[in-house]
Every structure is written in C-alpha cells, then in structure tokens.
C-alpha positions in Angstrom: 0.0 0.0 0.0 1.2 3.4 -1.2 0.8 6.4 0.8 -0.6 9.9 -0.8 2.6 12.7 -0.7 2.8 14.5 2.3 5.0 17.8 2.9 7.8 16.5 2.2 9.1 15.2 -1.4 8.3 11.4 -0.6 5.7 8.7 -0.4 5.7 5.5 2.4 5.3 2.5 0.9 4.1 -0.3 3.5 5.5 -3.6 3.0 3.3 -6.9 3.8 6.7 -9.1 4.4 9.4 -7.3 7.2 12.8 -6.9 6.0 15.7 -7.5 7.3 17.0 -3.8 8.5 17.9 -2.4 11.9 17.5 0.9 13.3 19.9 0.2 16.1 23.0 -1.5 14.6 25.2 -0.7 17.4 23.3 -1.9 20.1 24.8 -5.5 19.8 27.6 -4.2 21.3 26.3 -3.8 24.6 24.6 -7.4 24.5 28.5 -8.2 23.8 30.1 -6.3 26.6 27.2 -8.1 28.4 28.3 -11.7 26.9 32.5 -10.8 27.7 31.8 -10.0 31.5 28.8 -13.1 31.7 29.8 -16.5 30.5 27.0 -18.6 29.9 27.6 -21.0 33.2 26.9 -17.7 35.0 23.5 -17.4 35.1 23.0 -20.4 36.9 22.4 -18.6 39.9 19.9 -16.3 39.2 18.2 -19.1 37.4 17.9 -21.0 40.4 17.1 -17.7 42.7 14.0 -17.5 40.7 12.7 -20.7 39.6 13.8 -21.0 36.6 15.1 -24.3 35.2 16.8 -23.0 31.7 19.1 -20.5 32.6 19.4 -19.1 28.8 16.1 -17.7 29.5 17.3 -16.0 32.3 19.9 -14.8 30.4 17.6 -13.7 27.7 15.2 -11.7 29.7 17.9 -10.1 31.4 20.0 -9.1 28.5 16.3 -8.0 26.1 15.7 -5.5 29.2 19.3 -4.6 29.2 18.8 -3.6 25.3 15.5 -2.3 26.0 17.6 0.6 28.7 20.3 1.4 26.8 18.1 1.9 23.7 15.7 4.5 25.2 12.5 2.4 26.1 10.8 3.5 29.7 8.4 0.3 29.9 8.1 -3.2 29.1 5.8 -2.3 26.8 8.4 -0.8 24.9 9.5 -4.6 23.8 7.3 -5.0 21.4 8.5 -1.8 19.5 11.9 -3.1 20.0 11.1 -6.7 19.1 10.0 -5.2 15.7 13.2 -4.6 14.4 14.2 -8.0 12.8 17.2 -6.7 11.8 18.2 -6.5 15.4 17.1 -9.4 15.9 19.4 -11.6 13.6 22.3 -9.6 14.8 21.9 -10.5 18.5 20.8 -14.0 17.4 17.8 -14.4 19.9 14.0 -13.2 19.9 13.8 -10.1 22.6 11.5 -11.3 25.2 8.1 -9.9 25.3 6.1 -7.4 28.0 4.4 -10.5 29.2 7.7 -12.5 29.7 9.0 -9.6 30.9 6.6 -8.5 33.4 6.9 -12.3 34.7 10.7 -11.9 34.7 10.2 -9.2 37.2 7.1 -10.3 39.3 9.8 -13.2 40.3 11.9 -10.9 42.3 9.1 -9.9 44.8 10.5 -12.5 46.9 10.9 -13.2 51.0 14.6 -13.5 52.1 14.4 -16.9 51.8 13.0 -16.6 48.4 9.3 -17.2 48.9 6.6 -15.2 46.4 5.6 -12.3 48.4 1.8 -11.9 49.5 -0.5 -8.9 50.3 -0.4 -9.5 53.6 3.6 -10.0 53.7 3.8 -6.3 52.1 1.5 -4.7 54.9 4.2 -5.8 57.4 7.2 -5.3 55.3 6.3 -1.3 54.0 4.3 0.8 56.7 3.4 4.4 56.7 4.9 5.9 59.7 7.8 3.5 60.5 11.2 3.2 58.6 12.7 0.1 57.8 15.3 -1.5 55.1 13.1 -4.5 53.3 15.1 -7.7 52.8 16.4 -8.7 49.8 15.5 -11.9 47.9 17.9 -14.4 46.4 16.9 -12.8 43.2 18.1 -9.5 44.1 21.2 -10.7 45.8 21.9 -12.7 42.9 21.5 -9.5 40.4 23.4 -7.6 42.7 26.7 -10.0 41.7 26.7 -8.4 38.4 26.4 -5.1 38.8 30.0 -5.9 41.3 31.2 -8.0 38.4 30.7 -5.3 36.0 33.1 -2.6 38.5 35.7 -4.9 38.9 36.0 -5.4 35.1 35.8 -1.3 34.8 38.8 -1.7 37.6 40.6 -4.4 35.7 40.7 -2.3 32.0 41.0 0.9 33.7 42.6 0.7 36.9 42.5 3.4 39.6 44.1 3.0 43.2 41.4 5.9 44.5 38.2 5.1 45.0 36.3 8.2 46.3 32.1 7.5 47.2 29.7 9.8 46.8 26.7 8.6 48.8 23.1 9.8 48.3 19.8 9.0 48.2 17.6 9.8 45.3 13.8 9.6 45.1 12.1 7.7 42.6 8.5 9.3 42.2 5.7 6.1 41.5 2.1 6.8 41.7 1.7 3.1 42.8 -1.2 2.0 45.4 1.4 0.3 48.0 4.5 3.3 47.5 4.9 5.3 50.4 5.6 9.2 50.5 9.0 10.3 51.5 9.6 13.5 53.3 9.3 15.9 50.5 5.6 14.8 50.2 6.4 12.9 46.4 4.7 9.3 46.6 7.6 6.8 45.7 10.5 5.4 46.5 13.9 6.3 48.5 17.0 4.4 47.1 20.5 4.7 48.7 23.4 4.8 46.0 26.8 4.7 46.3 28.8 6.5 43.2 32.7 5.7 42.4 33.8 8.9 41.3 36.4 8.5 39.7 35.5 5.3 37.4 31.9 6.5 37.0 30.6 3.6 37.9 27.9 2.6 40.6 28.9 0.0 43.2 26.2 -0.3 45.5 22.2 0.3 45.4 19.9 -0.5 47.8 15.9 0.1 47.2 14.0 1.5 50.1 10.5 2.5 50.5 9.9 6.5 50.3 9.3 6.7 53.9 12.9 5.6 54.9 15.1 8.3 55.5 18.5 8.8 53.9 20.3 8.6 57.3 18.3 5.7 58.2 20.9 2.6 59.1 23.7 4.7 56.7 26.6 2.7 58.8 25.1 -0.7 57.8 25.2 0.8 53.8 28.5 2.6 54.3 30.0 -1.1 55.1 28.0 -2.8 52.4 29.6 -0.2 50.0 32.9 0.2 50.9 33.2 -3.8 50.9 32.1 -4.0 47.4 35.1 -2.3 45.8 38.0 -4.5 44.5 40.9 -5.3 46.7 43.1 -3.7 44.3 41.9 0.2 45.5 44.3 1.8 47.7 42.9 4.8 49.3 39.2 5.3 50.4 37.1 8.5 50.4 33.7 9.3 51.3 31.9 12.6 50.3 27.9 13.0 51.5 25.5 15.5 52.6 24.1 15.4 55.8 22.3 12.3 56.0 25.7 11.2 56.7 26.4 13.3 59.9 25.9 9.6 62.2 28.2 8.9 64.9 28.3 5.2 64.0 28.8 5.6 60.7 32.0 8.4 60.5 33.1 6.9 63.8 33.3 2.9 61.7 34.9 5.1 58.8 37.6 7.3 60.2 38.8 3.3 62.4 38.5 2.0 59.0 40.8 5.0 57.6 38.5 6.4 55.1 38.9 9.9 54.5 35.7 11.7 54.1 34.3 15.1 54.0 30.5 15.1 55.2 28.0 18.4 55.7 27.5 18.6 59.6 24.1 19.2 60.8 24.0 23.2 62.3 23.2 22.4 66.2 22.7 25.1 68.3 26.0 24.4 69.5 27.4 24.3 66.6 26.0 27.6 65.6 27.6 29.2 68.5 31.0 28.5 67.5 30.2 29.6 63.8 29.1 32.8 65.2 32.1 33.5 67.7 35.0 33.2 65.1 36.6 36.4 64.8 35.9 38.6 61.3 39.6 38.2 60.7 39.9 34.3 60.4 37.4 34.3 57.4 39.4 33.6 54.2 38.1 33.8 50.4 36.6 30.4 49.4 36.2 30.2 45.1 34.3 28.1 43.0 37.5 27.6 40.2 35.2 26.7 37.8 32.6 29.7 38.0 33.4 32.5 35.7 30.5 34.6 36.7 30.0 34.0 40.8 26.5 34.8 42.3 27.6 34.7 46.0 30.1 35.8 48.1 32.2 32.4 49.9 34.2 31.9 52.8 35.6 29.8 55.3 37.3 29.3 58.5 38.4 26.7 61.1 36.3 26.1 64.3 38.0 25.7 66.5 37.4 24.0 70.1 34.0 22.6 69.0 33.8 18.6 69.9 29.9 17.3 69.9 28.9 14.9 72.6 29.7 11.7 70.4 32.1 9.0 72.8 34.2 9.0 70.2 35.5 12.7 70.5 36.1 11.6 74.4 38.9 8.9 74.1 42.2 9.2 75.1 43.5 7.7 71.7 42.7 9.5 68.4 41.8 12.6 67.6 38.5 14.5 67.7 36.9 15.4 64.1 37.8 18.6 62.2 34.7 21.0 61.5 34.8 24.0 59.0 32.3 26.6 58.3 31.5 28.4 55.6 29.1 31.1 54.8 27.6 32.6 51.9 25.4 35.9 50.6 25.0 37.2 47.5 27.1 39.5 46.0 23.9 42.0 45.1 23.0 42.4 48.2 19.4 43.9 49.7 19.3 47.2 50.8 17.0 46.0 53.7 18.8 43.6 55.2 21.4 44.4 58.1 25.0 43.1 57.4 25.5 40.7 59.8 22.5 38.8 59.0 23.3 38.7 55.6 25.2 35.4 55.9 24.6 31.8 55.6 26.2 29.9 57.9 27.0 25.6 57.4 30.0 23.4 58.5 31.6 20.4 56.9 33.3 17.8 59.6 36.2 15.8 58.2 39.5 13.7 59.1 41.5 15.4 56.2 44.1 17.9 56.9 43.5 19.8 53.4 43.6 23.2 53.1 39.8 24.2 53.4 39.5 25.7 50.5 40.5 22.7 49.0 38.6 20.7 50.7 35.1 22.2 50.8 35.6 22.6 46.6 36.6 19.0 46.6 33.3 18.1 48.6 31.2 20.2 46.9 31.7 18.5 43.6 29.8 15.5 44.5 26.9 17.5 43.4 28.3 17.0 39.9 28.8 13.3 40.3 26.2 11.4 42.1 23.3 13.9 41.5 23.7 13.8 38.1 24.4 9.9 37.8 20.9 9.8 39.9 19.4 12.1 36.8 21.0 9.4 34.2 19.4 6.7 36.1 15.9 8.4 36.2 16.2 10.4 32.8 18.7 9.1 30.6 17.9 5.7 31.2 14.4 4.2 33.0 14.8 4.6 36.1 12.1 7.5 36.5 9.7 4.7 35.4 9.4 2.0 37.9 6.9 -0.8 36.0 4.4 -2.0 38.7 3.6 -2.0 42.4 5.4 -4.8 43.8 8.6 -3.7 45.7 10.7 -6.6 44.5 9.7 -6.1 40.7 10.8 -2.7 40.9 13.8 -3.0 43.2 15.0 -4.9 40.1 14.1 -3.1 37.8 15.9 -0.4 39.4 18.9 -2.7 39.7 18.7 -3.2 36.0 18.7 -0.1 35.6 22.2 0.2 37.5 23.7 -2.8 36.1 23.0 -0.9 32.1 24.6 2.0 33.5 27.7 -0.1 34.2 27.8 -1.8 31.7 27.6 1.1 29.0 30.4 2.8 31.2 32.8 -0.7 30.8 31.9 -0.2 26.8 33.3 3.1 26.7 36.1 2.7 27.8 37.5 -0.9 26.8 36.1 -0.5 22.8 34.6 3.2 22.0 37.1 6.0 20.7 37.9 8.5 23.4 35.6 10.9 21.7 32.6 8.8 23.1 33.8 8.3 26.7 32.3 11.2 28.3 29.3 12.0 26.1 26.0 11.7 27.6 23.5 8.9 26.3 21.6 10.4 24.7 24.3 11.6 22.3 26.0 8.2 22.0 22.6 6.9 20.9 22.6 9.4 18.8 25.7 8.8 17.3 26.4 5.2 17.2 23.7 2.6 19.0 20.8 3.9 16.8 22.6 3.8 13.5 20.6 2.6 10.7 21.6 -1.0 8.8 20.8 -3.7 6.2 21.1 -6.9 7.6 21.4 -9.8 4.9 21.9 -13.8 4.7 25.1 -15.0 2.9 27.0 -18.3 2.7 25.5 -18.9 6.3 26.1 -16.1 7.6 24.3 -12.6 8.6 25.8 -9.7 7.5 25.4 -6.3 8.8 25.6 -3.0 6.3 26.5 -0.2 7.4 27.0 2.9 5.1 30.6 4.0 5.6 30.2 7.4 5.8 28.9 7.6 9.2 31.3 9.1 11.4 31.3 6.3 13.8 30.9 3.3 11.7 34.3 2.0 11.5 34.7 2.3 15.5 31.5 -0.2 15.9 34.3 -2.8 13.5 36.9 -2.5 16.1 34.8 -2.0 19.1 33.4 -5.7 18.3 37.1 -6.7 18.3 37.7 -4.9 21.5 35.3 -6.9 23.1 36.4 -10.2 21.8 39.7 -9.0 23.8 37.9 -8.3 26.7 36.2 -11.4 27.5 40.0 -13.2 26.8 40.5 -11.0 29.4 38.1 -11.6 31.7 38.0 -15.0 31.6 41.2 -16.6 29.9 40.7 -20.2 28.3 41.8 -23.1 30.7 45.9 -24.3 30.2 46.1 -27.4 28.4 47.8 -30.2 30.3 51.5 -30.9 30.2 
C-alpha cells in the first residue's frame, strides 16, 4: 500500500513481508560487553534464585531488558517496538522477550529472604506508613546484585584506579503506585540509597527502600556494604555526602576503618555558636574555580574548640573530628537587610588535613557526580519509570537499571574512541547505537551493512574486536595439560 505525498518530497510504501533492517545496529555491542563480563555457566544462579530451570532464559530476559535501557524504552511495553526490528534481531541472534515474559521476569523478584513469592499480607508488614525500615532482599536480588560488582571490577581491571572516592546519596524515585509510600518531600515513591565511584563513573552499590525511609536511616550498615564491594586492588578510600551522613556510627566505623571523608554537619545550636564567635579576621576567600560569573560571596574558617557529645570525640586515643564553616550571601545584596545577618552559615566535619578551600571545593563537587548519575538513572535511562507495584519487581528493575549503566560505562572505555567516553547517552545513541543498517543472509552467515560514511561506523568494527579482547581477558581459556 502506497501512501498519498505529504510535505515533504516522498511517499511511504508499507510492505506486507518485514525486511531484514535495523535501526539500532550498534546496540549488539552492549549485548556483547554483556556476553564478555557473563559467560553462559553464569546465570546459573539467578536461574535457580528465581525458579527457573533453563538458565538461557534467564539470560535472555535479562539481556532483552538490558537492550530495552540502553536503547531509550521506559516500559516493558516498549519490547514490542523493540522486538520489531528483525534486523536487530538476527544480529543478536535471539528473539527479545516480550512485556508479558518480561513483566513475569520481574514479578519473580518480589521474593521473601528466603525466596518465597511475596503476598499482600507480607507487604503490609514489610512497607508501613509511619515507620522506617530497610526490606530484605530476595535471592533474586542478591543474585543480580553479583553483576552489577562484576561489571566494576572489570571497569577496575581495564581501567585501573588506586582511589576510590564514594559519593553517597539518596535519590527519590516518584511512582504513583497503590502500596508506595511518601517520602519527606511529600512525592509518593521510592527512597534508594546509592553509592557513586567517582572517579571510574561507575555505581557500586544500590539499595531500594520504601519513600518513607530516610537517607540517614541505618547509613553505617550501607556505608560497610559499600565500601566492601570495591575491589581489593583500591588503595585509598574517600567518602563525600551531605548530611544524611552526619551519624556517629557511621563516620566513627569510617575514620577506624581510615577512610577519608568530608560530610555536611548538621547546624546544632552548638554548633551555631561556635560559627558565630570566630573572629571577622579568620574568614578567608573560598572560590568556585570553575565559576566564571559568581553569584555569592564564599568563605571559610576553622572552628575551633567545638567537639559534639559523640564517645568517640572523648577517648584518650585519636583525635576529635575537624569542623569547617562556611558562609555565603549574594554579591547583590538587599538594601534591607542588616550586614551581619546577611550570611549563611553551614559546617563540613572531616579527618582530612586539606587546606579548606581545597577541601570544601573537593566536597562540593559530588553534586556533579552522584546527582547527576541519579538524573541518568531516572532520565537518561528508565529509572524514573518503575513498571508495577510490587517492591521486589521494581527493586529490580531499578537494579537493571544500574547494572546498564555499568555496563555502557565498561563499553566506553574498553572498545569506543575517546571521543565517546564522556558523552551523555543520549548523544551516543545518537551517534552510534541507533545507526541505521541492512542486515542480509550470505553463505551462512548474517551480515550487517553499514554505510561507511557515518562518522562512527568504522569504530563499531573495532569495538566488536575490543570486546572479543575483553572477554579473553576476563576469563582466559583453561591451560592445556603438560
């Protein structure tokens, strides 16, 4: 059937029998990067945490939703566009599963801890309005969770850094869904608690919690969780976080465990005194480097002389925490306001001996590194669309989530030119997963064609390659016997 012209200087044709084109020819790759970190006796596991008894459909549910992520989809639903492309198809060599298979998929991971399908009545005890606590996670869950820490530790292995700064913070995830619960800003949803690696850009730990549980709920028992999921090859630990942070238990476990961190200090009264009494003179300049065009005025100073009442600040051994202030105003300031009240006043508490210029710069720039990852989870990727109202389902989903991120950041860097390694998603779909193909049949084999002009084409040739390298890598063939 032929179309009447439109607008524009063409007609649409509709074909009765689907050829055998793609729209995303580069999206193989990440089902590849997927394939070199996960061999196939890998998903044994996860089959068996959630009843499955092939593990290849485990592996082809989790790797259709993987696709479905990184290509732009925000719902299951989004499989059966997707699914359409049969070009796509032949290149990954397996049907993408479908909403319903999908949906199934993820009702399986609204489990008990011992791995029991969760009732009605086990949610109304497990998620309660008014009382904060951490839900248990399945064996599904835990199971998942072993890739996303497979995926860092191959980020580690190709790209090896001996620093391993967190930035921990929660994000909320808004879901209009019968059994979510609101969280303190009065958005109905949920309250996960992430744990960014700076400087590989990588997350290495999540953990999904109803919108009533607060950030600073349990944050030592997360702080422990995180910190043992890096690999043994880091050297130096750091730990940047607002104030949902400022526990006793928690900076107490992390300064024995010698992590530096920087943390924002809740403004006690007591506090508040001691910001108040430093002298004008012991104020120095403190400078966003990066802002051309300030807004507000900056300083900082020591305080000096201020320990809180934690036991920790009281023993003989070890030293008691080191608090800075700063305060801000802007630079236009209001002709009705008197000059000393002009100021903002907050404190950071640290173990670092940094200059404090230095230091407050260097914790304020977690704000460009977790809270923007949290807007790639939620934006970028799907995230911001959690798929039903069973916790579990969308804990994975979340998860999933997490594990794409990953596993798009391990693509960059071990097979995508330099070029690519910092660009948002959105632009490397742009650019190379979405790029547009012939697929074709010859002498047993399929054949992707790509038009050679594209400015990324020939990098998708040796990023296949790359990846061939990587999963030698990863997991080298067995030595023959002598």
């Amino acid at each position: 059937m032929t179309v009447p012209q439109g607008i524009l200087p063409f007609k649409i044709e509709l074909l009765e029998e689907a050829e055998k084109v793609t729209a995303h020819a580069a999206l193989p790759l990440l089902i590849e990067t997927m394939r070199a970190l996960c061999p196939p006796e890998a998903w044994r596991p996860l089959a068996d945490a959630l009843g499955y008894q092939d593990a290849g459909v485990v592996q082809r549910h989790t790797e259709s939703l993987v696709a479905l992520m990184a290509g732009g989809g925000d719902h299951a639903s989004d499989l059966d566009v997707l699914g359409g492309d049969l070009g796509l198809e032949k290149l990954i060599g397996f049907s993408l599963s479908s909403p319903t298979q999908a949906k199934d998929f993820l009702y399986r991971f609204h489990q008990s801890e011992e791995g029991k399908p969760l009732l009605p009545c086990d949610d109304d005890v497990l998620s309660v309005v008014g009382k904060a606590q951490i839900r248990p996670e399945g064996p599904g869950l835990r199971a998942l969770a072993t890739w996303s820490a497979a995926t860092v530790a191959a980020v580690q292995t190709v790209q090896p850094r001996d620093t391993a700064t967190l930035d921990v913070d929660a994000t909320i995830a808004g879901a209009h869904k019968k059994r979510a619960l609101v969280a303190y800003e009065g958005t109905r949803g949920y309250q996960p608690q992430m744990a960014w690696w700076a400087e590989q850009n990588v997350w290495v730990c999540d953990e999904f919690r109803d919108g009533n549980v607060p950030a600073a709920y349990k944050v030592k028992d997360f702080l422990v969780r995180a910190f043992g999921s890096l690999p043994a090859t880091v050297l130096r630990r750091r730990l940047r976080a607002d104030s949902a942070l400022y526990d006793e238990a928690a900076l107490t476990w992390a300064d024995d465990e010698d992590i530096e961190f920087a943390v924002s200090a809740d403004m006690s009264e007591a506090l508040a005194a001691k910001v108040m009494a430093i002298p004008e003179q012991e104020w120095g300049p403190y400078k966003n480097l990066k802002d051309k065009t300030p807004t507000e005025e900056r300083q900082w100073a020591e305080v000096l002389d201020f320990i809180p009442g934690w036991k920790r600040n009281h023993k003989k051994e070890g030293e008691a925490l080191r608090y800075i202030a700063i305060r801000v105003r802007p630079l236009q300031k209001d002709l009705f306001q008197e000059e000393h009240t002009a100021w903002r006043h907050f404190a950071v508490v640290s173990n670092m001996n940094w200059q404090g210029d230095r230091l407050l710069r260097w914790h304020r720039e977690k704000q460009g590194t977790v809270e923007f990852a949290h807007g790639v989870l939620k934006g970028d990727l799907a995230g911001g669309v959690l798929p039903c109202g069973r916790f579990g389902a969308n804990a994975a989903w979340w998860r999933l989530n997490v594990l794409t991120h990953n596993l798009l950041q391990l693509l960059k860097i071990q097979a995508l030119p330099t070029e690519l390694h910092a660009v948002r998603l959105k632009t490397l779909r742009f650019q190379l997963l979405h790029l547009p193909g012939r697929v074709v049949h010859h002498a047993r084999s399929w054949i992707l064609k790509l038009y050679g002009g594209f400015p990324f084409a020939a990098a998708l040739l040796a990023a296949r390659q790359k990846l061939l390298a990587l999963r030698a890598l990863l997991h080298p063939p067995p030595l023959s016997p002598v």
